[in-house]
N, C-alpha and C positions, 0 to 999 in steps of 0.2 A: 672682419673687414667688410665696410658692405658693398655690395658687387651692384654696377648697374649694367649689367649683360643680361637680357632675355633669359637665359636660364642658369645657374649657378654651380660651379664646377664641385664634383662630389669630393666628399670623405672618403680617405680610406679606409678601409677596416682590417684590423691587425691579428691574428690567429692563426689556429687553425686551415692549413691550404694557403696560404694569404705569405706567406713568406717574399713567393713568387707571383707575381699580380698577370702569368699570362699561361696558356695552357700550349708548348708547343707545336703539340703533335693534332690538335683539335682546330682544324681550317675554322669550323663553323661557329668557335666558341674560343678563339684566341685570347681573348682578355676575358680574366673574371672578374664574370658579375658582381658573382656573390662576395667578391673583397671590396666591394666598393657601395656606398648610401648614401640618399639625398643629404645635405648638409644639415645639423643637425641644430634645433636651437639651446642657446645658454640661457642660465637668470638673467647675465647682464643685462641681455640685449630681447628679451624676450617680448617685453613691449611696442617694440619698432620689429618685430618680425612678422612676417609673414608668408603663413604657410603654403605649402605646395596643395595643389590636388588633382593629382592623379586619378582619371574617371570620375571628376565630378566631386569624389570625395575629398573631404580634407584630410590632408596628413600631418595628424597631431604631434609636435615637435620636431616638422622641421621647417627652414627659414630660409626661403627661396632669396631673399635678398642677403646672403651671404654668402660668399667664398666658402671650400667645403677644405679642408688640411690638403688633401692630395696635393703633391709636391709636383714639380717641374722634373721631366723626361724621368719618371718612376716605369712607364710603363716602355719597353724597347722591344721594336719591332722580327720578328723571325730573321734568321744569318743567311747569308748567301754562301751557296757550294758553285762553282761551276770551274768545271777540269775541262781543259780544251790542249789539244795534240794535234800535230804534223808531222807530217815524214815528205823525205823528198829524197828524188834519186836524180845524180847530175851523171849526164852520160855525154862522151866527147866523142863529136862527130868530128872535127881536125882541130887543128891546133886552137886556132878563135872563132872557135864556133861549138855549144853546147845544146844538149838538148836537157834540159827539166822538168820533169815527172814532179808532181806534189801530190797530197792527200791532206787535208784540213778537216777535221775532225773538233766542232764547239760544241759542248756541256754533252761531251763523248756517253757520260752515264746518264742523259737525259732525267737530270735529279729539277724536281720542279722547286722555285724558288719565288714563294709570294713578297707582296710587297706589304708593309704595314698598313694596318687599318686605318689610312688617311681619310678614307671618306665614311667611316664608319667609327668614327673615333667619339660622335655624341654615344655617351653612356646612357643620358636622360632625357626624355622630350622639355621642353616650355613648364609641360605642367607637371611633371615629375613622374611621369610613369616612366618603365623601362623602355627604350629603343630596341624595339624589335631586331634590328639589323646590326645593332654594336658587335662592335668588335669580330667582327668576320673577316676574312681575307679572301675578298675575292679580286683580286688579279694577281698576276705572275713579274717578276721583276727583270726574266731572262726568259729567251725565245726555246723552244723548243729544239732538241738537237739537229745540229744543222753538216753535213756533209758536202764539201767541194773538192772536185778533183780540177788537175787544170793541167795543162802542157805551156814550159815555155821556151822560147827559141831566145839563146843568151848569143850574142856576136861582139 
């Protein structure tokens, strides 16, 4: 298909490690690289192609003006944990009138939760080198643990 977008969304590559197209436990290296290549060129279309280059150099066989196979939502973002707890003590001062003790306890195990590589989601620059900064997860999806107490008067 040929793509008229600035740069052309890659192949996948199937093997080896590649099952899985993301590394959970690796903030810094969340999607792999190494399952993914610039789009590659055919006989058919090898005429009307043209190649990437990367640093200047060309890159023989492959076809910056084509779509690359990578499929639509293959690659899915890290899951979200977050356990949040209360307690509360109702204490009767007379008949209609209470007092209420609370404790609010959010993401109680302060488990950190990224959010997907939305801004980091080019795998390739323009000219088909690697993006330095793919696929990294740098922000959090959920605040850090957070505690309130509070008092209230029920009438």
């Amino acid at each position: 298909m040929k793509n008229t977008s600035p740069f052309a969304y890659p192949d996948r590559l199937r093997g080896p490690g590649c099952s899985s197209l993301v590394s959970p436990g690796n903030a810094n290296n969340y999607i792999k690289l190494q399952c993914f290549a610039l789009p590659a060129s055919t006989p058919a279309i090898a005429a009307e192609c043209v190649p990437f280059q990367p640093n200047g150099v060309t890159a023989v066989g492959t076809c910056s003006n084509v779509l690359g196979n990578g499929g639509r939502n293959e690659v899915y973002g890290p899951g979200l944990v977050d356990f949040d707890f209360s307690m509360f003590k109702d204490n009767k001062i007379r008949e209609n009138l209470n007092l209420q003790f609370r404790a609010e306890f959010f993401n109680i195990f302060n488990h950190t939760n990224f959010n997907p590589p939305l801004v980091n989601n080019v795998l390739f620059n323009q000219d088909g080198s690697i993006n330095s900064a793919a696929g990294a997860l740098d922000s959090t999806s959920t605040s850090s643990r957070e505690i309130q107490f509070a008092v209230k008067l029920i009438f």
